[in-house]
C-alpha positions as a Markdown table, in Angstrom:
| # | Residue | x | y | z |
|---|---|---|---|---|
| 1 | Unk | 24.0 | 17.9 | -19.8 |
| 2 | Unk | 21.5 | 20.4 | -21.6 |
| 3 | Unk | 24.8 | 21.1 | -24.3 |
| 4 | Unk | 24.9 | 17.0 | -24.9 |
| 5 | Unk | 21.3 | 16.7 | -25.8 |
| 6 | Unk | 21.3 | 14.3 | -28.9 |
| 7 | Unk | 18.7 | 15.8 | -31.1 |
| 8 | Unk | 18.0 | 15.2 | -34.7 |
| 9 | Unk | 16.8 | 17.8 | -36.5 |
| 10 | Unk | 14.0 | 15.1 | -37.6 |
| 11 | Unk | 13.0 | 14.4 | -34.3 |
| 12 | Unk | 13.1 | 17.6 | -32.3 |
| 13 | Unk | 10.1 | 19.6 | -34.1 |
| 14 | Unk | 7.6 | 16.5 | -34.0 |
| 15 | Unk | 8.5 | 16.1 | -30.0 |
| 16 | Unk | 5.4 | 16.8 | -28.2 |
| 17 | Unk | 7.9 | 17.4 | -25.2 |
| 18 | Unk | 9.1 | 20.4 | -27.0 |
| 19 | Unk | 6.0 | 21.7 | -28.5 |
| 20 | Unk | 5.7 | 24.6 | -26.3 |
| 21 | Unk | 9.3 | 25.6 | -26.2 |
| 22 | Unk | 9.2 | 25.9 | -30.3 |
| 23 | Unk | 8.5 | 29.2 | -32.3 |
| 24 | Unk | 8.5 | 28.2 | -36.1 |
| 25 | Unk | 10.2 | 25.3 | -36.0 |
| 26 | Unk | 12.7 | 26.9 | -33.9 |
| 27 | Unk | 13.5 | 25.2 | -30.7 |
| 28 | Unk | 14.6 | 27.4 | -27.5 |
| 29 | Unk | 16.5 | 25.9 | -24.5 |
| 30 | Unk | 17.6 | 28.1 | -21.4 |
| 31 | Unk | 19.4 | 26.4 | -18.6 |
| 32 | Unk | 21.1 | 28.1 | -15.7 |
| 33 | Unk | 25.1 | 27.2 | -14.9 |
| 34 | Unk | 26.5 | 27.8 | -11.7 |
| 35 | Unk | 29.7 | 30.7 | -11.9 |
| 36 | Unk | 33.4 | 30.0 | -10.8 |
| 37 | Unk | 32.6 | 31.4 | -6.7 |
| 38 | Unk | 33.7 | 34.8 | -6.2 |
| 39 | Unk | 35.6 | 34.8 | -2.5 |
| 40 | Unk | 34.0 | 38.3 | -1.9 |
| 41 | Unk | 30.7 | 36.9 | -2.0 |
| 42 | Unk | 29.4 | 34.4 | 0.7 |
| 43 | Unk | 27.3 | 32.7 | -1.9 |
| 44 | Unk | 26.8 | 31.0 | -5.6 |
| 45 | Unk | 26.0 | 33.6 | -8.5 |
| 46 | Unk | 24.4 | 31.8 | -12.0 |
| 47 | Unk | 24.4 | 32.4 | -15.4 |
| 48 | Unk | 21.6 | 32.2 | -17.5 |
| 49 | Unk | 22.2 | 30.4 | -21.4 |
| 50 | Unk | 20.3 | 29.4 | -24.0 |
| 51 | Unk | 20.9 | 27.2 | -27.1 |
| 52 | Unk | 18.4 | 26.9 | -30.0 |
| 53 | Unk | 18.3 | 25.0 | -32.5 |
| 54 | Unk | 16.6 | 25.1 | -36.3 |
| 55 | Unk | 16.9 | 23.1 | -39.4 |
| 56 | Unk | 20.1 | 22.9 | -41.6 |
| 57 | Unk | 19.0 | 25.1 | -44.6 |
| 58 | Unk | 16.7 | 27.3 | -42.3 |
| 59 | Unk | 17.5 | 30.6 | -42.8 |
| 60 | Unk | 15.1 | 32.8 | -40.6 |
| 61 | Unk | 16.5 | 35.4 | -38.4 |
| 62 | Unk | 15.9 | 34.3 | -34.7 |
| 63 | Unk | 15.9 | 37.7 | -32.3 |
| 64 | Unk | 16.0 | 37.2 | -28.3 |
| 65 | Unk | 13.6 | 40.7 | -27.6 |
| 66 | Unk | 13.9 | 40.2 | -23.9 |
| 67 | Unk | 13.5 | 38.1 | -20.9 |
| 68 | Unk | 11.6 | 38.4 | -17.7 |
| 69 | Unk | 12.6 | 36.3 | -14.6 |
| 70 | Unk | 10.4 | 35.8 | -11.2 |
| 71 | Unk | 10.2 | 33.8 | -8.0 |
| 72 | Unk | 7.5 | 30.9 | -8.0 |
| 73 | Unk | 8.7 | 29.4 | -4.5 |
| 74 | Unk | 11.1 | 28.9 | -1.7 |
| 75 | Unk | 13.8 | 31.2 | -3.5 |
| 76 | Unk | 15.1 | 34.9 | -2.6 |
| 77 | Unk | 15.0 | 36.1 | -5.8 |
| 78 | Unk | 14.3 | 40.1 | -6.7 |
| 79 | Unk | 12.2 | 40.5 | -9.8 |
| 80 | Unk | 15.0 | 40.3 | -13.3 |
| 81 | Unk | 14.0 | 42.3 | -17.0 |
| 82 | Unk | 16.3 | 42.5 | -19.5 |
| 83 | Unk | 15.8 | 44.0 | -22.7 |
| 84 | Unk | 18.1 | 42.2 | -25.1 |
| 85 | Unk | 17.3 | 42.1 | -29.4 |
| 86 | Unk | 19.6 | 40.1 | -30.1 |
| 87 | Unk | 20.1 | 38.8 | -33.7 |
| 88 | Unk | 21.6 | 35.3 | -33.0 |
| 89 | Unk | 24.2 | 33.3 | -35.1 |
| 90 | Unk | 23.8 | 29.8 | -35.8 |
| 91 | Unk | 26.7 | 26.9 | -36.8 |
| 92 | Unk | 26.2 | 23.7 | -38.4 |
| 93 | Unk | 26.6 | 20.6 | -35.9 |
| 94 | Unk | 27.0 | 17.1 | -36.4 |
| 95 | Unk | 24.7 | 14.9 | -34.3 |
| 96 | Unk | 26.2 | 11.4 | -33.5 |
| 97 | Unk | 23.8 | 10.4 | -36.6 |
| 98 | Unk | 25.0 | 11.8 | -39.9 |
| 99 | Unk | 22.1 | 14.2 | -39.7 |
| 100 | Unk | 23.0 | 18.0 | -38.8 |
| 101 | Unk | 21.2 | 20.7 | -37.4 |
| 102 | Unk | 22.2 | 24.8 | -36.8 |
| 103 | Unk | 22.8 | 25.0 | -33.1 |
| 104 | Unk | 23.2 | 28.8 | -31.6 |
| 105 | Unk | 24.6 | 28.8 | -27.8 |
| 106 | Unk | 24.0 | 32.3 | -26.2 |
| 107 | Unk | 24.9 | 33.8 | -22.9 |
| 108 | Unk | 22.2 | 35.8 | -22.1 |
| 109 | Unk | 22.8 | 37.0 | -18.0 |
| 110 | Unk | 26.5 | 37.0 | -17.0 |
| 111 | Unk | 24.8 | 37.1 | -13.6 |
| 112 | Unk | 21.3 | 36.3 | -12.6 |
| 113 | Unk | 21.5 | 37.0 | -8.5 |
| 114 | Unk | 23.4 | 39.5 | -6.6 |
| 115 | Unk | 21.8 | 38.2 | -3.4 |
| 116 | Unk | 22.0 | 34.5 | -1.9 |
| 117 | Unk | 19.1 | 32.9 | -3.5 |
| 118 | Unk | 18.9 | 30.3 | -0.2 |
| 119 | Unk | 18.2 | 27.5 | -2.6 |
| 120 | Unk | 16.8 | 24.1 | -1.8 |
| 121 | Unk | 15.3 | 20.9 | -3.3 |
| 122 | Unk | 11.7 | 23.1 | -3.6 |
| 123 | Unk | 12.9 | 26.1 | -4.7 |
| 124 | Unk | 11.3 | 27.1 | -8.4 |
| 125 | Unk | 12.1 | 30.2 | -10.9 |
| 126 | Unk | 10.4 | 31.2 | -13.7 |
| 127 | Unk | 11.7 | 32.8 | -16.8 |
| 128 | Unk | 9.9 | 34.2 | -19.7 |
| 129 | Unk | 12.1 | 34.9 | -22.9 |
| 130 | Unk | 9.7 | 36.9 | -25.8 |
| 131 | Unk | 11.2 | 35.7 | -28.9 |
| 132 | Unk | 11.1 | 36.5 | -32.7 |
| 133 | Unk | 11.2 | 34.6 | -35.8 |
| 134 | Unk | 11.7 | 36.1 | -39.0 |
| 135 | Unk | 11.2 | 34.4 | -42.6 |
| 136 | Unk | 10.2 | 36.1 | -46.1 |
| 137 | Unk | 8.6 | 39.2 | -44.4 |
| 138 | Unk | 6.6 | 37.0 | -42.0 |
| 139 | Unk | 7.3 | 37.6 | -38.3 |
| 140 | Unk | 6.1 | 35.3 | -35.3 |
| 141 | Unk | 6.7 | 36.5 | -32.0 |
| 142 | Unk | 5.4 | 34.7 | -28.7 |
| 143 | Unk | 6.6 | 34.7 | -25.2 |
| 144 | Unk | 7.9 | 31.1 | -24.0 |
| 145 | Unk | 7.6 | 30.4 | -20.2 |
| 146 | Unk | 10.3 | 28.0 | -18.6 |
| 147 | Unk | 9.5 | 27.0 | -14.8 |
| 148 | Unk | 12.6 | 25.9 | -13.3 |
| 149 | Unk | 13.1 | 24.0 | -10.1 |
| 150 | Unk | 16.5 | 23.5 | -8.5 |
| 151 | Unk | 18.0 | 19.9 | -9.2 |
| 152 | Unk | 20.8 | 19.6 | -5.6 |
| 153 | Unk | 23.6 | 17.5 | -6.4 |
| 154 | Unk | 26.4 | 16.1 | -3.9 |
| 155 | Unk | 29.8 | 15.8 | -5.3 |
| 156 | Unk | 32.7 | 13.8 | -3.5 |
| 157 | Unk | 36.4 | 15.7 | -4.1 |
| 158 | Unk | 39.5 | 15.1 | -3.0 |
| 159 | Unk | 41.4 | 17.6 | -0.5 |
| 160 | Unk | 44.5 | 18.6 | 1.0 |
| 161 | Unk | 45.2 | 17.4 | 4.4 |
């Protein structure tokens, strides 16, 4: 679970993994959650989140500018460009270490698809978020690309009979 991850603030800016995903020591996560289904639709709607994290003691202002979503393959998926600048707020969290990080968890697209997206184990998104970071007058702003691929689960439940 994305929300879980068990990062220390030590480790996550040296992880090669998440070089590319960091702005100034500023580490950006998006993942997608699947809504509560809506019996007027035939199909799934998701939500699109994003939790970043920074150093305890940072104190630069992070801004989400805006996001830009496309089909890569096997999805039916219409072109999505939001413009957000958003200031985000940050809380201090306890890792199961004693170390502690700032941890800001966003919702940024109550609804990603009004359409079934016909989704299958090849199916792939991309999402672009343009992000800025803000420390004594300095300001660093890049766009972050996030390819996505769809991750099918089977789940066993209990019904009425």
């Amino acid at each position: 679970d994305t929300n879980k991850a068990n990062i220390k603030s030590t480790d996550y800016i040296k992880s090669e993994n998440l070089e590319n995903y960091t702005i100034n020591n500023v580490l950006l996560i998006p993942y997608f959650r699947h809504n509560p289904f809506d019996e007027k639709q035939d199909f799934y709607t998701y939500s699109l989140r994003l939790v970043v994290y920074r150093k305890d003691g940072d104190t630069s202002k992070v801004i989400i500018n805006n996001l830009h979503m496309n089909k890569l393959e096997n999805i039916e998926f219409n072109e999505y460009k939001k413009d957000i600048n958003k200031e985000l707020v940050f809380k201090i969290v306890k890792n199961n270490s004693d170390d502690t990080i700032q941890k800001s968890e966003n919702i940024l697209v109550h609804e990603i698809n009004n359409i079934n997206m016909k989704l299958n184990e090849n199916s792939s998104l991309k999402l672009t978020i343009n992000a800025s970071i803000e420390q004594d007058k300095e300001k660093i702003t890049s766009n972050i690309v996030f390819n996505f691929i769809t991750n099918v689960r089977n789940h066993s439940i209990f019904d009425k009979f």
